[in-house]
C-alpha positions as CSV (number, residue, x, y, z in Angstrom):
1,X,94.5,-63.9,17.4
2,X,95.7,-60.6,15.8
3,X,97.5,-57.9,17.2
4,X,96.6,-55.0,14.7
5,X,93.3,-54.4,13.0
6,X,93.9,-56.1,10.0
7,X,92.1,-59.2,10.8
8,X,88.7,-56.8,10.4
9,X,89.0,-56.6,6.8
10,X,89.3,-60.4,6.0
11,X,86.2,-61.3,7.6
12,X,83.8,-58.2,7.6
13,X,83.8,-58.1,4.2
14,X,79.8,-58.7,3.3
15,X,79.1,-58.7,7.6
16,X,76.0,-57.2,9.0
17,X,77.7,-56.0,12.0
18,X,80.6,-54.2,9.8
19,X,77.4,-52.2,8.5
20,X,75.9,-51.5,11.9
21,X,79.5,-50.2,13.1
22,X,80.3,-48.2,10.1
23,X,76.9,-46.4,10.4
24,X,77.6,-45.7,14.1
25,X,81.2,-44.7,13.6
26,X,80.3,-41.2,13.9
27,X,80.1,-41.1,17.8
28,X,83.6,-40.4,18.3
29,X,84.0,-37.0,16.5
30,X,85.2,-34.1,18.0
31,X,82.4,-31.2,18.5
32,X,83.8,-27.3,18.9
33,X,83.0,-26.2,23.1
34,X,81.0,-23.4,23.7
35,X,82.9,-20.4,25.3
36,X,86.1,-22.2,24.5
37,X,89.2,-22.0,26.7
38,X,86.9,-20.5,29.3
39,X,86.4,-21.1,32.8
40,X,82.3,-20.9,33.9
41,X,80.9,-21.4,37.3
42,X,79.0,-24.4,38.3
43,X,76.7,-25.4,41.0
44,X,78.5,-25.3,44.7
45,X,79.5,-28.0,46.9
46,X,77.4,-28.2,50.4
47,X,80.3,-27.8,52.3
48,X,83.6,-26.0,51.4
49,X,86.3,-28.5,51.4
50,X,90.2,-28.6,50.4
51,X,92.6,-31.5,50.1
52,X,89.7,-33.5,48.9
53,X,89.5,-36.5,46.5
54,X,87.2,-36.2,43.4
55,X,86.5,-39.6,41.6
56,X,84.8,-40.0,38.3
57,X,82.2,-42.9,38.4
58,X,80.9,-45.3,35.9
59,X,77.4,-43.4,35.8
60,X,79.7,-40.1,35.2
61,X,78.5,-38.2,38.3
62,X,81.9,-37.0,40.8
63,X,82.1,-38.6,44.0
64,X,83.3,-35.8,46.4
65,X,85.2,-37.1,49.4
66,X,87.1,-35.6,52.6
67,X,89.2,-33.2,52.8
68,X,89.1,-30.1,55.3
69,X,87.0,-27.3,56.0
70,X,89.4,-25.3,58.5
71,X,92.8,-26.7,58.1
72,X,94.2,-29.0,59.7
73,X,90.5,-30.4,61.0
74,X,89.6,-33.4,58.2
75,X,86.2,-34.3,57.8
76,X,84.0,-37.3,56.5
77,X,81.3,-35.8,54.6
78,X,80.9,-37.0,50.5
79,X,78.9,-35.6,47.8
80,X,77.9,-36.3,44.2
81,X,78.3,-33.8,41.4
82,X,75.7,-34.4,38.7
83,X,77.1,-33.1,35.0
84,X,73.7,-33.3,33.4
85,X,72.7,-30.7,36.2
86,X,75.7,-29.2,37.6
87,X,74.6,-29.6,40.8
88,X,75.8,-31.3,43.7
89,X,74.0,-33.5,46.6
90,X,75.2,-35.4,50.1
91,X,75.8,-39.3,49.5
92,X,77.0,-41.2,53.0
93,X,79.6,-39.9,54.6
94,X,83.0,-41.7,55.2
95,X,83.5,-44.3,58.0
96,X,86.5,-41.6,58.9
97,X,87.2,-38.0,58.9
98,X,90.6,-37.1,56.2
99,X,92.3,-35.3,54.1
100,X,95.0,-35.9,51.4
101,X,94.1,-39.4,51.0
102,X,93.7,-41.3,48.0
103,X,90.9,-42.7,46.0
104,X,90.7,-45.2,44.0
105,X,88.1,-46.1,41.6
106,X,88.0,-50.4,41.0
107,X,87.1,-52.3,37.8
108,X,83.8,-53.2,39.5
109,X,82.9,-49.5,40.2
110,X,83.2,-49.3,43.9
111,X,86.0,-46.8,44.9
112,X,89.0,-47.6,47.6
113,X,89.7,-45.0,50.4
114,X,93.2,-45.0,51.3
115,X,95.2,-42.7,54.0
116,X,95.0,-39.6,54.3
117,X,95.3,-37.5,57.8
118,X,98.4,-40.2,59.2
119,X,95.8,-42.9,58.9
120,X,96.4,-46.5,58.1
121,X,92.9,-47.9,57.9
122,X,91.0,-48.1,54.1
123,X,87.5,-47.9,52.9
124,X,85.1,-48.4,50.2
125,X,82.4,-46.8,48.7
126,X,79.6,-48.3,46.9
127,X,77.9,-46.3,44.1
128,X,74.7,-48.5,44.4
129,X,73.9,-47.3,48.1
130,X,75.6,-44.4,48.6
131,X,77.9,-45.8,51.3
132,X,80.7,-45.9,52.6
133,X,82.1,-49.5,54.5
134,X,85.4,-50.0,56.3
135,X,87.5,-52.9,54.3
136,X,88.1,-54.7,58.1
137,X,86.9,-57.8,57.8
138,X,88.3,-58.7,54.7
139,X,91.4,-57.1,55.4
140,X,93.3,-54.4,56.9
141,X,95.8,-52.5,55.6
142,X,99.9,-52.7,57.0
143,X,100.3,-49.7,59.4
144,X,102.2,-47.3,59.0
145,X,103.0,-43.8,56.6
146,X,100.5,-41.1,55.9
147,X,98.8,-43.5,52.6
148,X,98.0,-41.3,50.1
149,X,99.3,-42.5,46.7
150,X,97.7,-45.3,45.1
151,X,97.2,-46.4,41.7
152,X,95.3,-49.3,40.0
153,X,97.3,-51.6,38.2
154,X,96.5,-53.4,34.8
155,X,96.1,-56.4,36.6
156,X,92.8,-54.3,38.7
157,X,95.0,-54.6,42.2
158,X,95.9,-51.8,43.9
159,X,99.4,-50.6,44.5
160,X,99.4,-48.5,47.9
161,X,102.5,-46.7,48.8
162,X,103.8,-44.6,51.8
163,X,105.7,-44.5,54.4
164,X,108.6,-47.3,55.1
165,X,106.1,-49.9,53.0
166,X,104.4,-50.5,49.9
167,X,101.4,-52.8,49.6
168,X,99.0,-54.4,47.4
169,X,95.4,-54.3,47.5
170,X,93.0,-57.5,45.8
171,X,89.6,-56.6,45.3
172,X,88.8,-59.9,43.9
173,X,89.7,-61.2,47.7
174,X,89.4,-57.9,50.0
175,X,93.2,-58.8,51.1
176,X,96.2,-56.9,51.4
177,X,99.5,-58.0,51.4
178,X,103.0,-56.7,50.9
179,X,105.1,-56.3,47.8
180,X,108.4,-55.3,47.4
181,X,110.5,-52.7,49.3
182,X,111.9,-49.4,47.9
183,X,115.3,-49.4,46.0
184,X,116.0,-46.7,47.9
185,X,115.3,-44.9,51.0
186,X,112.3,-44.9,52.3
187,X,110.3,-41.9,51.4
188,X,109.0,-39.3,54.1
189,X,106.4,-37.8,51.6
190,X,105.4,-39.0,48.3
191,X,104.7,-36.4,45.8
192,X,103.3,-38.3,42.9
193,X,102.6,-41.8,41.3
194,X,102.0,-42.2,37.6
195,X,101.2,-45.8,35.6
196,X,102.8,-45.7,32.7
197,X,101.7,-47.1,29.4
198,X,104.1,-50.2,30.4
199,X,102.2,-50.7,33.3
200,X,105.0,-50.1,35.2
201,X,104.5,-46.9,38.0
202,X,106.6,-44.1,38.5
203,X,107.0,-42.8,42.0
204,X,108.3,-39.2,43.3
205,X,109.2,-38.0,46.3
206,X,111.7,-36.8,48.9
207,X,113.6,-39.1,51.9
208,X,115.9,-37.9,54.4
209,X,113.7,-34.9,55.9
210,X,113.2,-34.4,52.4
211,X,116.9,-32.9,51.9
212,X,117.3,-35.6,48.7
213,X,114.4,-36.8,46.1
214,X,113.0,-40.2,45.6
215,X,112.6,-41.3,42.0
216,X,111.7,-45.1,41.6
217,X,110.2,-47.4,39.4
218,X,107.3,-50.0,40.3
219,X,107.3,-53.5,38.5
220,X,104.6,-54.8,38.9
221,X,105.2,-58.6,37.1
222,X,108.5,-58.6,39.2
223,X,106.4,-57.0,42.7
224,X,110.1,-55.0,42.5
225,X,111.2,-51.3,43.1
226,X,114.0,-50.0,41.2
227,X,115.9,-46.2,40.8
228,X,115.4,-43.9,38.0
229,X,116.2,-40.5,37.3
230,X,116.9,-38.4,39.3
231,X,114.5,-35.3,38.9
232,X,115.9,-32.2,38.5
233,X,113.5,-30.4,40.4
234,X,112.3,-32.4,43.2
235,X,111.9,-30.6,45.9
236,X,109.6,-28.1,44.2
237,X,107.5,-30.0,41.2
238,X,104.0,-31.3,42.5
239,X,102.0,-32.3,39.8
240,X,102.9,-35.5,37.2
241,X,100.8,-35.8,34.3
242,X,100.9,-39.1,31.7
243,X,101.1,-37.1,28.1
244,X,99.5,-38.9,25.0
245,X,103.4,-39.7,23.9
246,X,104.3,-41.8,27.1
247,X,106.0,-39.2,28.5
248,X,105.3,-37.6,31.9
249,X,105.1,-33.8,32.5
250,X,106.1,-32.3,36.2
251,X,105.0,-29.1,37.2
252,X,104.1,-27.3,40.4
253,X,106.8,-24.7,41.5
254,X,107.0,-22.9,44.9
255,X,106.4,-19.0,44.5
256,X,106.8,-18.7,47.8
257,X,110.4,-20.2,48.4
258,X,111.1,-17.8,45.0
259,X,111.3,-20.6,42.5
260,X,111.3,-20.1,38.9
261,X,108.7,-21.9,36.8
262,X,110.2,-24.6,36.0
263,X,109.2,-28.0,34.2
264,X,110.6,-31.0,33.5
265,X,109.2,-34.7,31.4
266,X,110.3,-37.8,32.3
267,X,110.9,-40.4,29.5
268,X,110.4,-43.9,30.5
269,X,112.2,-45.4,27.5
270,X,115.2,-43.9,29.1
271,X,114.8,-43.6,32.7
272,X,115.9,-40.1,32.7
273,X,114.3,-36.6,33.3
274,X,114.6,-33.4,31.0
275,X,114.0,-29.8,31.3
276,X,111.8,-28.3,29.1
277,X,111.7,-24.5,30.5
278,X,109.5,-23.3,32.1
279,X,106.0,-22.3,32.7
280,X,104.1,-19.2,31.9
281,X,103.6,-19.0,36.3
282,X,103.8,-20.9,39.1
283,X,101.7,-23.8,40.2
284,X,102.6,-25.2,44.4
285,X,99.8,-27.1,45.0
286,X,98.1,-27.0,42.1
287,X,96.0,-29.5,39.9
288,X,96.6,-30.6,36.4
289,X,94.5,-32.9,34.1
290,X,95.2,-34.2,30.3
291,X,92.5,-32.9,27.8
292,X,91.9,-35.4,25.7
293,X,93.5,-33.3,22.4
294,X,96.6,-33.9,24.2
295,X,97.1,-31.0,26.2
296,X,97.5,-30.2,29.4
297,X,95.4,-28.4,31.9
298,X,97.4,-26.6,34.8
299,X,95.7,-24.4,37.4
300,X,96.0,-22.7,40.7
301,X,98.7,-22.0,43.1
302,X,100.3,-20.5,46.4
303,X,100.8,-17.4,46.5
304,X,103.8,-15.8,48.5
305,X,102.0,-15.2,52.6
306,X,99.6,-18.2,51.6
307,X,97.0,-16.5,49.5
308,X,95.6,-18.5,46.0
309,X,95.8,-17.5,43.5
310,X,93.5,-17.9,39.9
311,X,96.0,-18.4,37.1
312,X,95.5,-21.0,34.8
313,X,97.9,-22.4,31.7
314,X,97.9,-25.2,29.0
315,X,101.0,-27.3,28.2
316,X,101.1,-28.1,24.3
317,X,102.9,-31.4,24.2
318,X,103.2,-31.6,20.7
319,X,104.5,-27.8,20.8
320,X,106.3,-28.3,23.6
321,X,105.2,-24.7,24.7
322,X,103.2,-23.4,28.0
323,X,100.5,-20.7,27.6
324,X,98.3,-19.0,29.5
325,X,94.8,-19.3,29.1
326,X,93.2,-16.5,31.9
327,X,92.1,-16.9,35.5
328,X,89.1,-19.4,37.2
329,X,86.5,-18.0,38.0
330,X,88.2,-18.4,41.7
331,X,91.1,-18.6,43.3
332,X,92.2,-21.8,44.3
333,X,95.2,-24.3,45.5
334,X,94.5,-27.8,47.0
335,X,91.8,-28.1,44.6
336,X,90.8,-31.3,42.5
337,X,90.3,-31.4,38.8
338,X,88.6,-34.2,36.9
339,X,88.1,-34.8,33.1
340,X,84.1,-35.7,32.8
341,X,82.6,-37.9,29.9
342,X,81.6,-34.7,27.9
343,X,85.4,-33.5,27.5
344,X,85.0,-30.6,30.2
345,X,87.0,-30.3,33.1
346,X,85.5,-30.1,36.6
347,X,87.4,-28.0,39.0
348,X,86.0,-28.4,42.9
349,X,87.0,-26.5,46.2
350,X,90.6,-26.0,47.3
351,X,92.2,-23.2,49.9
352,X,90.9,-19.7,49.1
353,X,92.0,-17.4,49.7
354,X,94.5,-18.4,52.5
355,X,95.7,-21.7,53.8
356,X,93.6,-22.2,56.6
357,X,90.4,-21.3,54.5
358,X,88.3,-23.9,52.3
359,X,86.1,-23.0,49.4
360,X,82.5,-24.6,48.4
361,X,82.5,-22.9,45.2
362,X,83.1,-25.0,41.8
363,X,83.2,-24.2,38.0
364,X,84.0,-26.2,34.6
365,X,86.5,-25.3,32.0
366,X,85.4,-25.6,28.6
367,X,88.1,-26.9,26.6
368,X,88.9,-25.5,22.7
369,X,87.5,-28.6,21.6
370,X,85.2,-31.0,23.4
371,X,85.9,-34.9,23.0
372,X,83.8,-37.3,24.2
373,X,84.7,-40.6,26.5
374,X,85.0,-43.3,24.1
375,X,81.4,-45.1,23.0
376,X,81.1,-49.2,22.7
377,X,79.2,-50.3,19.8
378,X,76.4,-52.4,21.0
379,X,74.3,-54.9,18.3
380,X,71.0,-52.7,19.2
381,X,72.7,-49.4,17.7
382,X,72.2,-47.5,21.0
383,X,75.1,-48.6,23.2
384,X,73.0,-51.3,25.5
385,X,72.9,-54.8,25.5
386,X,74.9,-57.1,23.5
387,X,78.1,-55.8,22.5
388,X,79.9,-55.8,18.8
389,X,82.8,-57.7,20.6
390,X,83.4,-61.0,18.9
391,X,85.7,-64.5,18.6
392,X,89.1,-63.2,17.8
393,X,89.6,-64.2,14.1
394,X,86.0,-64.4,13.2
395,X,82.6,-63.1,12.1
396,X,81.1,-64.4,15.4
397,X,79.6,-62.3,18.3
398,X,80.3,-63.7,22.0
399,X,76.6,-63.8,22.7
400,X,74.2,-66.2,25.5
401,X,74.4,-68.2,22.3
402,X,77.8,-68.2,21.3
403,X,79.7,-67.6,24.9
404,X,83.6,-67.0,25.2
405,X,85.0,-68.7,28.0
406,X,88.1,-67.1,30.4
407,X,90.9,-67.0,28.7
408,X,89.5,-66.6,25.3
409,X,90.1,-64.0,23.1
410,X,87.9,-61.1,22.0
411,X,87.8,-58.2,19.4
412,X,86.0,-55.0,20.7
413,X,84.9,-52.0,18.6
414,X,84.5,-48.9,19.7
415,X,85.3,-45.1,18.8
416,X,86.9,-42.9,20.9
417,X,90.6,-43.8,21.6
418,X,93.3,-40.9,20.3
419,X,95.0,-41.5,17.3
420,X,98.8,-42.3,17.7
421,X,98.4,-42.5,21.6
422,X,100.3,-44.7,23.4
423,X,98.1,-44.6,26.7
424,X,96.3,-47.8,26.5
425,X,92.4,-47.8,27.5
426,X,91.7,-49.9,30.8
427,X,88.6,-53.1,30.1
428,X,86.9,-54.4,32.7
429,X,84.7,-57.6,32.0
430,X,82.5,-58.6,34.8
431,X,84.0,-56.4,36.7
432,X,87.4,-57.6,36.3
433,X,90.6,-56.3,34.4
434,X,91.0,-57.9,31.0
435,X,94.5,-58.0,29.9
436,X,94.9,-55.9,26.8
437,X,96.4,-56.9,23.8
438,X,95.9,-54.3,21.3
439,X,94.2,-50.8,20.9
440,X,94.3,-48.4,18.4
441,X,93.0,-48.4,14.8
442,X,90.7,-51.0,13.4
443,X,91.5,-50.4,9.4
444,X,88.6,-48.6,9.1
445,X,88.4,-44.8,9.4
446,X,86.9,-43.3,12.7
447,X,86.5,-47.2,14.3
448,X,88.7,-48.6,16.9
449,X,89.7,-51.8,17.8
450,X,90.8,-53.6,20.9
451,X,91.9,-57.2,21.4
452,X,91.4,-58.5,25.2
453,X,91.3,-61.6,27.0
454,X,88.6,-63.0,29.0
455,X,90.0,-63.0,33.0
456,X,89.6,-66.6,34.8
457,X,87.8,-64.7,37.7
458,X,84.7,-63.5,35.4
459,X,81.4,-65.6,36.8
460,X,79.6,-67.0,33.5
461,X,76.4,-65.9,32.6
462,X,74.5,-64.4,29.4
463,X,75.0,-60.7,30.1
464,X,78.3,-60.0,31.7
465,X,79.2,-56.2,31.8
466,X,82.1,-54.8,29.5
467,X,83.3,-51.5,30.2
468,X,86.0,-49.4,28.6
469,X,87.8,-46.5,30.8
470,X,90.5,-44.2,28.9
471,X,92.3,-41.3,29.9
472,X,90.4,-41.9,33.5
473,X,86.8,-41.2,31.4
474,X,84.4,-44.5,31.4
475,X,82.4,-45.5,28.6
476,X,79.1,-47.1,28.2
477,X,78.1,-50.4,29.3
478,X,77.5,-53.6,26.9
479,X,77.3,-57.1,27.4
480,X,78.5,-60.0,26.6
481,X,78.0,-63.9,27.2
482,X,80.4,-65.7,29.0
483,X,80.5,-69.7,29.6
């Protein structure tokens, strides 16, 4: 099959579906935000929460998850924040009560509950009833740790890390079961854990009562640990961010322990962490997102006593400069911030003012430019039905009529992805994780292309579900046939 777009040109020459993509290819342009670089105030949560996890879901709404009320009491409620309203409502509440746990959201749209308040026991949550099940039954998570990293892998498992053990979680089988053991010492608090465009996950920290850091990278062909770095700042740098170049940006300084505002990248082709300066102010326990021009949004922080504080900055990569961009519309540490289909940024809860004290309130930032998630081209012209994915190397569509079978290959065309970044987009099929070949320019202007393969696990039938997730954003839903 080919691994650049340049198979498109020798077979689309007279095709009806070049046509229908070419007419459509103006999906993916990039509309000017109203009140740009601002910070607006949204709907409010029904209960004031911190620590909390915020997921974006295939249907775009925000699941709302945990967290606390008064610190250190965790509690189980959820909620759903609706963009095309602003508003949020109650969805079931969690099996248990937590707080700085993890959520993950699977390649068949259900989201994994891991950790969080020293637990050891996982859940899931089920967009389609609103509920929330415990995973016992088909498997129970390895005591032990406070679980609260996690990160999907390209192969759709779940790599869950804390404590003296790291684990793997199979959707496809509800199962758990071990993987490899740290390099180093075991961490005693894991900051951060980034998948890199490798697939390969980078994993801070600090061990020893946290008087030395923890920087290690996760193979996951191998199932092996291995050292990297160190940081320079480890003991002060919360926040890891995957930038549009590979790179990672740390920020997150301590005002309190009288830190400067410093930030450092990591660069995986190197294994080795840089400074780049610092910040315009300090962010401990802050939240950052990527925009998808390539920046970086960083806001909130601790103030010295324990107060928030409102700040807000953006991290140019391509600059390499920090600015600042004004305050939220609240103060605000602990809070969660989540990039939505439209290009906004959603920013929900956190302490404020103090420590102890949670906040309902939300708002959106409006970006200088809004992108949207990326769009699949469907035959149909309005993004349902059957896909314009087609046999690798040919004019034909995988239709009911014309099914690929696992293992196949498969041309999808789309707009959307950012040119010359090396993040690649995540494809589920059936809801499973298609191994991706290529992504990035199809040899025609404002069209993408990505080459997959068609995972053994999908069950056959004439409408299987293809979805495309980049830069954490889902896109819309098409289908294919599968034999």
């Amino acid at each position: 099959m080919p691994t650049t777009g340049q198979g498109i040109r020798v077979f689309f020459k007279a095709s009806s579906v070049l046509l229908l993509l070419m007419g459509a290819a103006g999906h993916g342009t990039i509309a000017l935000a109203q009140s740009a670089g601002t910070f607006t105030a949204t709907g409010n949560m029904g209960v004031a929460r911190g620590d909390h996890s915020a997921t974006l879901l295939l249907n775009g709404k925000v699941l709302i998850a945990g967290g606390y009320t008064d610190a250190p009491m965790a509690v189980a409620s959820a909620e759903l924040y609706d963009p095309s309203t602003g508003t949020f409502t109650a969805t079931g509440d969690m099996t248990t009560p937590r707080q700085g746990h993890a959520a993950t959201l699977l390649a068949d749209g259900r989201v994994l509950i891991t950790g969080g308040s020293g637990l050891s026991n996982t859940e899931l949550y089920d967009p389609s009833t609103g509920t929330f099940t415990a995973t016992a039954g088909t498997g129970d998570m390895i005591p032990g740790g406070n679980w609260a990293r996690a990160v999907l892998l390209g192969n759709g498992k779940v790599l869950i890390l804390g404590g003296s053990n790291a684990e793997l979680y199979d959707p496809a089988t509800g199962a758990f079961a071990a993987t490899g053991a740290y390099a180093g010492p075991s961490p005693v608090f894991l900051e951060t854990a980034t998948l890199l465009p490798d697939g390969r996950v980078l994993i801070t920290g600090c061990a020893a009562g946290c008087t030395s850091g923890v920087t290690e990278l996760y193979d996951p062909g191998a199932g092996t640990f291995s050292l990297t770095g160190p940081m320079m700042g480890w003991d002060n740098l919360n926040t890891a961010t995957l930038l549009m170049n590979g790179k990672v940006l740390f920020v997150g300084n301590s005002e309190n322990d009288g830190f400067p505002a410093g930030a450092e990248v990591y660069d995986p082709a190197t294994g080795t962490f840089a400074s780049i300066g610092n910040a315009a102010e300090p962010h401990e326990f802050s939240a950052a997102a990527l925009v998808p021009d390539g920046r970086v949004l960083i806001a909130g922080n601790q103030l010295p006593g324990g107060d928030s504080d409102a700040r807000a900055e953006l991290y140019d990569s391509a600059a390499g400069t920090f600015s600042a961009i004004g305050n939220m519309t609240a103060p605000r540490f602990f809070q969660t911030v989540t990039l939505l289909r439209d290009g906004t940024v959603l920013i929900a809860g956190g302490a404020s003012p103090t420590f102890r004290a949670s906040t309902s309130s939300a708002e959106i930032y409006h970006p200088a430019a809004l992108v949207p998630a990326p769009a699949l081209f469907s035959l149909s012209g309005d993004g349902r039905g059957q896909g314009a994915i087609l046999h690798a190397n040919t004019p034909r569509v995988a239709s009911s009529s014309d099914p690929a079978g696992a293992g196949d290959y498969l041309e999808i065309y789309l707009t959307g992805l950012a040119d010359g970044s090396v993040i690649p987009p995540q494809v589920a099929i059936g809801g499973r994780m298609a191994e991706i070949l290529y992504f990035g320019k199809s040899g025609y202007a404002g069209l993408n292309q990505v080459n997959v393969r068609v995972p053994s696990s999908v069950a056959p039938g004439p409408g299987v579900s293809v979805r495309l997730t980049y830069l954490g954003r889902p896109s819309n839903e098409v289908t294919i046939g599968v034999q």
